[in-house]
C-alpha positions in Angstrom: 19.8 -2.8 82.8 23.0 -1.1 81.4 23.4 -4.5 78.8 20.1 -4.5 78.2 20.2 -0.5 76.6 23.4 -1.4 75.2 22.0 -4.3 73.4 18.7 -2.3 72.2 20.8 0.6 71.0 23.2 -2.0 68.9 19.5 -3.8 67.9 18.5 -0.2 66.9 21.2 0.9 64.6 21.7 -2.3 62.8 17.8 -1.6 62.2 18.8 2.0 60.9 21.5 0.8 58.8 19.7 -2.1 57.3 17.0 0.6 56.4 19.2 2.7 54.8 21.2 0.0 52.7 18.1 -1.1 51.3 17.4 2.4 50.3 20.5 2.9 48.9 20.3 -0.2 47.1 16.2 0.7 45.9 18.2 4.1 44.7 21.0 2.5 43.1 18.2 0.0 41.2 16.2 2.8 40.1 19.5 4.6 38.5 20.3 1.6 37.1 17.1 1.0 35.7 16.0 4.2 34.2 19.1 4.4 31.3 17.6 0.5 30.6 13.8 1.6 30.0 15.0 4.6 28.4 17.5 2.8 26.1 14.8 0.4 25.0 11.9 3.2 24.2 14.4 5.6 22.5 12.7 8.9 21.2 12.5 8.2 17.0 11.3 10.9 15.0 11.0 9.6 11.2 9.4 11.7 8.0 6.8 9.8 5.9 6.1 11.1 2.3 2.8 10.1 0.4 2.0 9.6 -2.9 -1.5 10.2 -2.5 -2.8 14.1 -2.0 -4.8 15.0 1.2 -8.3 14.8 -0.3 -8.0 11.0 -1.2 -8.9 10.5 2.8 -8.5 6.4 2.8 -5.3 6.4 0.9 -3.0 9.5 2.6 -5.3 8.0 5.9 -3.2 5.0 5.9 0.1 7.4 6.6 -1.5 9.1 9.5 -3.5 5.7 10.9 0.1 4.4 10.8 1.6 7.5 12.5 -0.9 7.6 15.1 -1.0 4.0 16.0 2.6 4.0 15.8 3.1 6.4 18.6 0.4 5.1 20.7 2.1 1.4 20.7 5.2 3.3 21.7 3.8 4.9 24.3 4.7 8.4 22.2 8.5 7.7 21.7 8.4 6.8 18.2 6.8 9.7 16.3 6.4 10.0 12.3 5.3 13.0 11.0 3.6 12.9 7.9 3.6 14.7 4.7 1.6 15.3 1.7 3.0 15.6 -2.1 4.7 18.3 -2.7 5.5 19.4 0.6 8.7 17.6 0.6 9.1 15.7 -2.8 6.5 14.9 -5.8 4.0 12.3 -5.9 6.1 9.9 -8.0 10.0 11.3 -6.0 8.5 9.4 -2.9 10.3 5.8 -3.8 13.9 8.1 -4.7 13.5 10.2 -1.7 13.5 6.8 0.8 16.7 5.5 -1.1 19.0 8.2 -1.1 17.3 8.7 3.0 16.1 12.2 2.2 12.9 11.0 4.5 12.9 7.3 6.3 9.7 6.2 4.9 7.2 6.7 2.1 3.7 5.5 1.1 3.4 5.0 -2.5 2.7 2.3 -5.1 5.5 0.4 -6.1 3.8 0.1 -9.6 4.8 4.3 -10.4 8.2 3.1 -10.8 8.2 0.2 -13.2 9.8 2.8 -15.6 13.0 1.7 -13.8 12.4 -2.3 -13.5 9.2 -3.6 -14.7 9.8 -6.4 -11.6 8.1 -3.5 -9.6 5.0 -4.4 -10.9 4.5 -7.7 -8.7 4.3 -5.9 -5.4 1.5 -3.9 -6.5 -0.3 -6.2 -9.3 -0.2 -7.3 -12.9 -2.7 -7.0 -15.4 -4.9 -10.0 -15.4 -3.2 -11.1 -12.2 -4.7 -12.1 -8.3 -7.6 -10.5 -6.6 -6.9 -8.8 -3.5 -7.1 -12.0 -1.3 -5.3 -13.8 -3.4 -2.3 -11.3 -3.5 -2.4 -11.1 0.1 -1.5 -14.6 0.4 1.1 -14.8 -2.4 2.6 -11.7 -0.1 2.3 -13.3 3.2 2.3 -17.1 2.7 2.9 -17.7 -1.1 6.9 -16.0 -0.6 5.9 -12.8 -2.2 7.5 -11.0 0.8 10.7 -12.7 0.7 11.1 -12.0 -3.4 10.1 -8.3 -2.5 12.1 -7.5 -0.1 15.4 -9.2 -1.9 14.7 -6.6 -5.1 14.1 -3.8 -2.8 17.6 -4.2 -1.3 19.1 -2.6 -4.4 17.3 0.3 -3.5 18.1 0.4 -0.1 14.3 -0.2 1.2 12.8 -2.5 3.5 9.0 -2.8 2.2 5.9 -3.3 3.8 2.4 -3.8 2.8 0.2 -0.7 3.9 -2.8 -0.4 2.0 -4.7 -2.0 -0.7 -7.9 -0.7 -2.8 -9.5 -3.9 -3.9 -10.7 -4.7 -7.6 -10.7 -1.0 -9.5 -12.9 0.3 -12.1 -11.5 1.1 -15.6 -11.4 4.5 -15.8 -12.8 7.5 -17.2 -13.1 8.2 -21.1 -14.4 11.2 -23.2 -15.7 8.4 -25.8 -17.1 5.3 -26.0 -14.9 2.3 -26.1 -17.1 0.0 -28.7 -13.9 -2.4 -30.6 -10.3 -2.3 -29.9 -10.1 -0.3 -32.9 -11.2 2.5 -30.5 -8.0 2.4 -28.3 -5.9 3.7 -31.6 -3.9 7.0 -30.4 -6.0 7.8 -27.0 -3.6 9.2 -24.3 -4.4 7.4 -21.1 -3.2 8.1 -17.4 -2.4 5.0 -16.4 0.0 3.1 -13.8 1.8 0.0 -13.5 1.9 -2.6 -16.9 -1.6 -2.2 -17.7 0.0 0.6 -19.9 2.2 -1.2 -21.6 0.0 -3.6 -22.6 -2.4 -1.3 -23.9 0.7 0.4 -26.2 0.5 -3.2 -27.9 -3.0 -2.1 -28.9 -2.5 1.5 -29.8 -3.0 3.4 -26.6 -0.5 6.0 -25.1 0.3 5.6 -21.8 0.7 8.1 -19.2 2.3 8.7 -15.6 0.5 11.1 -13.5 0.6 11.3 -9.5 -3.5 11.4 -8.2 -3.6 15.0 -7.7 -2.2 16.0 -11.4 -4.8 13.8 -13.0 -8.4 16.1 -13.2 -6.5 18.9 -14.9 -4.8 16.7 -17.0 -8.0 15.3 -18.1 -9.9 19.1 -17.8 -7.3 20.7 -20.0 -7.6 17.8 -22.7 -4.1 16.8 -22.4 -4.9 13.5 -21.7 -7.9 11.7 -23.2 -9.2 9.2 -20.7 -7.9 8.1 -17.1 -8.2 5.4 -14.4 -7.2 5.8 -11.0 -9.3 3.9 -8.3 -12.8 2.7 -7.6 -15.9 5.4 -7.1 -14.9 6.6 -3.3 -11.6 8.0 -4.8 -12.9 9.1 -8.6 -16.1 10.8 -7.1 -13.6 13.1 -4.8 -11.3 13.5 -7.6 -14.7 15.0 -9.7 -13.7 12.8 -12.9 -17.4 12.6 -14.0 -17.3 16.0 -14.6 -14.9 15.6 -17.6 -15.2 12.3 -18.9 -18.9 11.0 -18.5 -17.7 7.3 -19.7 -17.1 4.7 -16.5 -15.6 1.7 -17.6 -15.4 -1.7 -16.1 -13.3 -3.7 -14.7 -10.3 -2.4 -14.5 -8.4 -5.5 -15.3 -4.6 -3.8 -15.1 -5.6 -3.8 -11.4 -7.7 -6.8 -9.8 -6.2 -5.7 -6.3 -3.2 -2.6 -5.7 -1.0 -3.2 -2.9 -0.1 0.1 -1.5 3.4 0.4 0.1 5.1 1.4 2.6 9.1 2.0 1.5 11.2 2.1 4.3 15.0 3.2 4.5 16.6 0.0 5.4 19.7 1.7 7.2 16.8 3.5 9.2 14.9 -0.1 9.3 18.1 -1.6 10.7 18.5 1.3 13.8 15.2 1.0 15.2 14.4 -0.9 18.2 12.7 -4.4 17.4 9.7 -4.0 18.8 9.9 -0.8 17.2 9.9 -2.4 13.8 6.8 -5.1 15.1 4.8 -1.7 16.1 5.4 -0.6 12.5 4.4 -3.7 10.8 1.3 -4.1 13.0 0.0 -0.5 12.2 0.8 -1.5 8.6 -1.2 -4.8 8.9 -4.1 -2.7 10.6 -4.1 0.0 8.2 -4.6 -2.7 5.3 -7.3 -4.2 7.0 -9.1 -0.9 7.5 -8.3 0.3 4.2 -9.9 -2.5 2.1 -13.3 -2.6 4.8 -13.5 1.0 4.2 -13.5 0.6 0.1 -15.9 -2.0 0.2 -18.2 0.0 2.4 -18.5 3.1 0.6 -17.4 2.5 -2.8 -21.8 1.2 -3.2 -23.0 4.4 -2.3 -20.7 6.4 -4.5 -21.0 4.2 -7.6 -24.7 5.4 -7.0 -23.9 9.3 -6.9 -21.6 8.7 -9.7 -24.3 7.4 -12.3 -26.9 10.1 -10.4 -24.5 12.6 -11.3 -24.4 11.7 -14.9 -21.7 8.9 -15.4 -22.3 6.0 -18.1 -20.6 2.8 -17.1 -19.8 0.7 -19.6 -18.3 -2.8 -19.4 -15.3 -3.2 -21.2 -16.0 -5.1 -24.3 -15.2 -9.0 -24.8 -12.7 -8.4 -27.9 -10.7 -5.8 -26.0 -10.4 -7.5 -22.7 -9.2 -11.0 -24.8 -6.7 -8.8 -26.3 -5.5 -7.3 -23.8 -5.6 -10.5 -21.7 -3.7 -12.7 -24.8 -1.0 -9.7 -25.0 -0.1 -9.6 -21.2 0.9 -12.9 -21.5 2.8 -12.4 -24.0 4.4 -9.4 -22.8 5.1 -11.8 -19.4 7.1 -13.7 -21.3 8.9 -11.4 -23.3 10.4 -9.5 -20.6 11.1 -12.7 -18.6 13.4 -13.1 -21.7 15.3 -10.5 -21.0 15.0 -9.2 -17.2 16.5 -12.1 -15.0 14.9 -10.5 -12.0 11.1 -10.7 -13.5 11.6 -14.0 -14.8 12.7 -15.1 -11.4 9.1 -13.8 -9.9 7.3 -14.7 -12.7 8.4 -18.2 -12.6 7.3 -18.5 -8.9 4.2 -16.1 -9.2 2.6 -17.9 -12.4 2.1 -21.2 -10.7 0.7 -19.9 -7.6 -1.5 -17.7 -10.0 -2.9 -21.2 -11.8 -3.7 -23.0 -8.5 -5.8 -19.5 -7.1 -7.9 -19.7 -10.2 -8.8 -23.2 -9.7 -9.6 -22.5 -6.4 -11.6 -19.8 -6.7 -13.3 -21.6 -9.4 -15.0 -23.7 -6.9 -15.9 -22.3 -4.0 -15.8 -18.5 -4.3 -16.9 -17.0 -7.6 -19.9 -19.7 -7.6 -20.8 -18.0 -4.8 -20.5 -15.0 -5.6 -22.2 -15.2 -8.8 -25.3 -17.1 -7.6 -25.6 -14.8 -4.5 -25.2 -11.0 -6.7 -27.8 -13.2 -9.1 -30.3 -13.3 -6.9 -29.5 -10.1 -5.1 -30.4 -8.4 -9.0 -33.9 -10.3 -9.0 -35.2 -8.6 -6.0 
């Protein structure tokens, strides 16, 4: 009997110390492990800066859809907050605020700062250029990324695309537009090279962030403006000084919204911190475009009930302006290594779209709006 209890007691403890060494070991896995988890969801907090006021809901939306869905793929560790212009820089500082790391990321259109390399100009658009699939798949498949991203790096900005409006109308003008006789000395807010193509026919171009553009316009200073498509213009209340709609707005087929990030900021976070950020910017685009192509309809129609004239462009000014862009293409390729190097990849890309296009979509498109007029 005594062996017996002497061999249950030794069965007994081994039993309590196997117990405890595994619960030392569960303990010493679970210290072990937390620092890991915690190392790979690090708490980020980032600023965002947009060029686009409050009121213009789908284009400052994209900064908060990113924000939000942001956070909720990081399970809330990686938070940006986001501000409006002029609550930490201007509308057109946003770009200089992200290279000198003032704030770690900005949305904005790469096309405001073509006043410091016109090469800017191929993220966004160029007069006469791709429609808003088409860009998209220069961007994504056609190498447009890569080029983008290698001119960024001067600036010290990792780029994404975040946004994009579709085709835009032409803008808003105090005066018919019958010749491009008409164009002589009128002072249009305008961005990207559409303006400098219209200075080759007598127009003065002007920079104005979104929200600076009704007074502009109110207090005369400015004769005509384009911005965006009807969802944006009607919020704006441009019908209410200049009663002239023009279409299209040819400087901008499709506008690739941005969004600039710091790239020493780019380079700290987490990877699948950076694939959060470039899915909610993927998403964001997506929802943007769906959401212009919904609504802009309904406010073309409370546009024209409100009083606004549209007006096509006419033939003689669009050929111009069309036969001048080309030229002005080629000029600056001349003389700007880093344009030519993108227009010498974008042009041919550019050709093979329009033959494309030419037979499957815009037949489509025009037979199916044709009949959609006869009913």
């Amino acid at each position: 009997r005594d062996h017996k209890s002497h061999h249950f007691e030794e069965r007994r403890v081994k039993r309590r110390s196997f117990i405890t060494g595994a619960g030392l070991a569960a303990a010493a896995a679970t210290t072990v492990a937390a620092p890991a988890i915690a190392q790979s969801n690090p708490k980020v907090s980032w600023r965002l800066t947009s060029s686009y006021p409050k009121s213009l809901d789908t284009l400052f939306g994209i900064s908060t859809h990113i924000a939000d869905r942001v956070a909720e793929l990081t399970d809330g560790n990686f938070n940006i907050q986001v501000f409006a212009p002029g609550e930490l820089v201007g509308g057109l500082q946003a770009m200089d605020s992200v290279t000198q790391g003032t704030v770690e990321c900005a949305h904005t259109l790469s096309s405001f700062y073509i006043g410091k390399d016109p090469t800017f100009a191929f993220d966004t658009s160029l007069p006469f250029g791709l429609n808003t699939r088409q860009h998209l798949g220069w961007l994504y498949y056609g190498g447009g990324r890569e080029l983008v991203n290698e001119f960024m790096d001067e600036y010290n900005i990792h780029s994404i695309p975040a946004g994009n409006t579709g085709a835009q109308m032409g803008g808003w003008y105090r005066k018919e537009i019958k010749s491009v006789a008409d164009l002589d000395g009128m002072k249009l807010r305008i961005a990207g090279l559409g303006g400098n193509i219209l200075s080759r026919l007598g127009v003065v171009p002007q920079t104005l962030a979104g929200g600076d553009i009704y007074t502009a316009l109110e207090r005369g200073t400015i004769d005509a403006a384009e911005f965006s498509g009807p969802y944006d213009d009607e919020k704006l209340g441009f019908q209410k000084v200049a009663k002239y709609y023009y279409y299209p707005g040819w400087w901008e087929g499709t506008a690739n919204a941005t969004l600039m990030v710091n790239k020493d900021k780019w380079a700290e976070l987490p990877k699948h911190y950076q694939a959060a950020l470039e899915a909610a910017s993927a998403e964001a685009s997506i929802h943007c475009v769906a959401k212009y192509d919904a609504f802009n309809p309904d406010a073309l129609y409370n546009l024209v009930g409100a009083g606004a004239e549209l007006r096509p462009f006419p033939q003689d000014v669009l050929s111009a302006a069309f036969d001048e862009s080309r030229k002005f293409y080629e000029e600056v390729a001349a003389s700007n290594p880093k344009f030519k190097k993108f227009y010498d990849q974008w042009l041919p890309y550019w050709q093979k779209q329009q033959v494309w296009f030419r037979v499957a979509e815009i037949p489509f498109d025009v037979f199916v709006s044709g009949r959609a007029q006869q009913r």
